[in-house]
N, C-alpha and C positions, 0 to 999 in steps of 0.2 A: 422573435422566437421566445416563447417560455417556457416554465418549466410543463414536460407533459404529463400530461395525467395518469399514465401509469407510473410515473416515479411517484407525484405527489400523491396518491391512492397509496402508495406500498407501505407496509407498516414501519417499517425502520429507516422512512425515509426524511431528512434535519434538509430544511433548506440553509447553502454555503450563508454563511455570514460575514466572511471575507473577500469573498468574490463572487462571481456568479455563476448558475445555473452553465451558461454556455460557456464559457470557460472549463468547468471542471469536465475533465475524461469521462469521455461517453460510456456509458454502459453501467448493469447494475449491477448490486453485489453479488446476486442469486443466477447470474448469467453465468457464473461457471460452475463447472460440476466436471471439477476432477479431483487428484486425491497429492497429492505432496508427502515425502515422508522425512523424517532426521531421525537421525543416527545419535545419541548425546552419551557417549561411558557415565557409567554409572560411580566413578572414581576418578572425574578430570585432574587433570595437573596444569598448572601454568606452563605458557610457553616460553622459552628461554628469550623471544624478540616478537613483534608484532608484525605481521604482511597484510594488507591490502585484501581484500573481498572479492571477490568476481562479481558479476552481474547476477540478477535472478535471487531465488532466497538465500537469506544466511538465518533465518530463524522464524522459529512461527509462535507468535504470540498465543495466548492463554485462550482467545476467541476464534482462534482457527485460521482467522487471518494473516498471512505470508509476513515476514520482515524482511525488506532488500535495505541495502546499504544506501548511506547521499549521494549515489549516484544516479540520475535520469538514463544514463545510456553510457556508452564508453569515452570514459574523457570527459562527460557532460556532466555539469555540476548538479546538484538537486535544485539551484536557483533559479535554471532556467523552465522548471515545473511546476516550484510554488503555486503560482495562481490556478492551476489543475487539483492540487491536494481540495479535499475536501473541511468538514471540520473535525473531523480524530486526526487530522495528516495523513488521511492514505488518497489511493484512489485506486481505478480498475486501469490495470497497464496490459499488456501484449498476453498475460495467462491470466491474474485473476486480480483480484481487490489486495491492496498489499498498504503495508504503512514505510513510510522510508523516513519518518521522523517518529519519538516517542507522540505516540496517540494521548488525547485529553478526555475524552471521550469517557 
């Protein structure tokens, strides 16, 4: 299997350089079309202790793209996804293209 032609045709598409093609999480970045929103006070304060993340976003980066925590799933470490990350560190997961490490991109 290689890479197919509609990925390599699409404009913002990097072939992995870390791994490959079939390994990284299927699907492209423009396959989703929905909308996310956060909430940020315009006057944060620090927190008095730090707690743990849930699943899903915790931040959306400057490009639109979702930020989720080092976690793959509940309990699951981001280790065991690495070779799925792409090369900014994201990939397309269960809603949309997301980074779960800082992007180099």
């Amino acid at each position: 299997m290689g890479i197919p032609t509609a990925a390599q045709d699409h404009p913002l598409f990097v072939a992995p350089t870390v791994t490959s093609y079939e390994n990284i999480t299927p699907g492209n970045i423009d396959d989703f079309n929905g909308s996310f929103s956060l909430t940020v006070s315009a006057n944060p304060t620090l927190a008095s202790s730090s707690s743990a993340t849930g699943l899903g976003p915790i931040g959306i980066a400057v490009t639109g793209a979702v930020i989720y925590n080092d976690q793959e799933g509940p309990n699951v470490p981001i280790d065991n996804a690495l070779p799925s990350l792409d090369y900014s560190a994201g990939h397309t997961g269960p809603q949309s293209y997301h980074y779960h490490l800082e992007p180099k991109a």
